[in-house]
N, C-alpha and C positions, 0 to 999 in steps of 0.2 A: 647536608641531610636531604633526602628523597621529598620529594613533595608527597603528599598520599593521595591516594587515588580513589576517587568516593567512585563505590558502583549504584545503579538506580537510574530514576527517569529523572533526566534536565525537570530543575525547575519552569515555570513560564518566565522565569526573569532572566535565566540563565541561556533561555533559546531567545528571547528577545534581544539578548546581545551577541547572535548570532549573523552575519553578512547571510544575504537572504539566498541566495544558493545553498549558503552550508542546510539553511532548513528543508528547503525544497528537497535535497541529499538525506536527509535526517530522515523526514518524511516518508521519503521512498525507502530505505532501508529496516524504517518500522514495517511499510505494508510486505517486505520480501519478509520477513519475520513470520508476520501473520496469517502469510499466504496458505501455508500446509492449513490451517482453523480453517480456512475456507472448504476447502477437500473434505474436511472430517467434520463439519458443522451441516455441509449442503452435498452429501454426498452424490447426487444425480444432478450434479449442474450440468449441463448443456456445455457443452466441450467450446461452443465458441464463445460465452461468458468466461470461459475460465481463460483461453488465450487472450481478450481480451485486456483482462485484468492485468495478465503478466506483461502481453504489450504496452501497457500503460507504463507497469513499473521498470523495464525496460529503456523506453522512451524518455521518462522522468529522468533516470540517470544518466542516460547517454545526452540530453540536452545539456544538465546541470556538469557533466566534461567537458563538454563542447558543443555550446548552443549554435553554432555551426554546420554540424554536426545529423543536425534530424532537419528534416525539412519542415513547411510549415505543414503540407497536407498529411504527411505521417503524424503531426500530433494532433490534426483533425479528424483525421479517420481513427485515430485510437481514442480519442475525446468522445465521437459520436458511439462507438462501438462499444462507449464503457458507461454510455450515459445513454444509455437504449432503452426507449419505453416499453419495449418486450420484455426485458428480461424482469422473469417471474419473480416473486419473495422465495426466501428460502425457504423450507419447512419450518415450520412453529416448533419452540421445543419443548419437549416433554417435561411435564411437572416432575421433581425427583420425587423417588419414592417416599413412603413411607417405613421407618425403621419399625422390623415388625415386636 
């Protein structure tokens, strides 16, 4: 018989029993996920906030194949570039309406 296959979010107990690359992998494939929310939550972001972001996520997965792989200054300069005390807040979001 098939094992069944539960869909949804890992428990914390369930990533806890995770080898910590498979998280660091996990992690990064949630933000590739949620990346497009970015685009459509903060539509005037600053073109080099948004490559940063993606170089991050990038970088994240290419170390977690092969920490070999990326050097140390490329995840510094994506480190520094994603952790930049310029980049703005997003816009605040609009209260939903009211049903008239």
């Amino acid at each position: 018989m098939a094992e069944e296959r539960r869909t949804g979010n890992p428990t914390e107990e369930e990533l806890r029993q995770l080898p910590r690359w498979a998280i660091v992998v996990f992690a990064a494939r949630c933000a590739q996920r949620v990346r497009p929310l970015v685009e459509r939550g903060w539509p005037d972001i600053d073109r080099v906030y948004s490559q940063a972001l993606d170089r991050a996520i990038t970088l994240t997965l290419a170390t977690a194949a092969d920490p070999a792989s990326v050097s140390l200054e490329d995840l510094r300069a994506a480190f520094n570039a994603a952790n930049a005390p310029t980049i703005p807040a997003p816009p605040a979001a609009k209260p939903p309406r009211a049903a008239p």
